[in-house]
N, C-alpha and C positions, 0 to 999 in steps of 0.2 A: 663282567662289569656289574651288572646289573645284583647279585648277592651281593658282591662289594660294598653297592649303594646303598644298601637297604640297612645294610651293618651297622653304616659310618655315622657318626654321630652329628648334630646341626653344625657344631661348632667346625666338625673335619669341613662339612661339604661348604662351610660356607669359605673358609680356608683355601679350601681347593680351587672351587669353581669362582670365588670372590661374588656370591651371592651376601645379599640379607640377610639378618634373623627372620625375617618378613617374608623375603622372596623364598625360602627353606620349602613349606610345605606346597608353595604353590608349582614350585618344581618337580618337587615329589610328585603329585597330581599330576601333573604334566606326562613324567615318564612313564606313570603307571598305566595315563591315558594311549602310551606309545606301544609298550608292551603286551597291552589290549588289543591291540591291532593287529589282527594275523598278517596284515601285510609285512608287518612293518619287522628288518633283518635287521638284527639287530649288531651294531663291532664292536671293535674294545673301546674307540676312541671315546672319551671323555665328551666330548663336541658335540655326537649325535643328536643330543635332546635341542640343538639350537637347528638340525637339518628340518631347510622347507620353511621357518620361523621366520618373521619379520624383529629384527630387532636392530638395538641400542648398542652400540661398541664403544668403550672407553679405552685409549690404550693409555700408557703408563705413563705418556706425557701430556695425561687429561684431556687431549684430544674425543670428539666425540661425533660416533659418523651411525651413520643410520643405513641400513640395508637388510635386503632377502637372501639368507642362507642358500647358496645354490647345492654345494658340496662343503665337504671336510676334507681338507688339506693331509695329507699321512705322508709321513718320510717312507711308504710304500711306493707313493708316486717320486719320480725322480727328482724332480722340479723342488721338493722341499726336503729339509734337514728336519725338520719339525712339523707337530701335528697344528691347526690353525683354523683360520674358517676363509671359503671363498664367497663373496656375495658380488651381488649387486644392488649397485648405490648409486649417489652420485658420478661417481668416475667411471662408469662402466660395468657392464655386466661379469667383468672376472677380476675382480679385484680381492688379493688374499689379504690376509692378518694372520701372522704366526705368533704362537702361544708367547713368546717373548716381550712381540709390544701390546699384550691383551693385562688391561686391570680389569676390568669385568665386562661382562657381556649379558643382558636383560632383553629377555624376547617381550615384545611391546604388540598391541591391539594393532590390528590391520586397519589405514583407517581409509579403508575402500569405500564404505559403506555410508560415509559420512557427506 
């Protein structure tokens, strides 16, 4: 995955992942900040960079829900046909979104602190 990323041009990732021109590098940053991480194992899924993130969900009927990335979804585990994200949000701690109803998804400032 990760050659893949580094390939693809702003216009692919933004396509792909329904990011910004804006949001482009700071994602970049992000992953590169991940793959810095010896912890950090890296899979194929496209999603990884939102595991552990607080973020912004839009699905594709402009819907708009806020939550903590718990896991990633993979048609590995039974329960899904499709890859997605689980979080918690408002409605409980294991709530999915599969890649279908996702228009974009923006990891957003934790606002713990505040």
């Amino acid at each position: 995955m990760t050659n893949d990323f580094f390939k693809m041009t702003t216009e692919e990732k933004m396509a792909i992942y329904g990011w910004t021109r804006e949001q482009v590098p700071v994602m970049e940053a992000q992953i590169r900040e991940l793959l810095d991480n010896k912890n950090y194992i890296p899979t194929t899924s496209k999603w990884d960079i939102f595991l552990h993130k607080d973020v912004k969900i839009t699905t594709k009927n402009n819907e708009v829900f806020f939550g903590h990335v718990n896991e990633i979804a993979t048609p590995d585990d039974n329960d899904f046909e499709e890859e997605g994200l689980i979080y918690t949000g408002k409605y409980g701690p294991c709530t999915e979104i599969l890649e279908h109803e996702i228009k974009s998804v923006e990891i957003i400032e934790s606002h713990e602190n505040q």
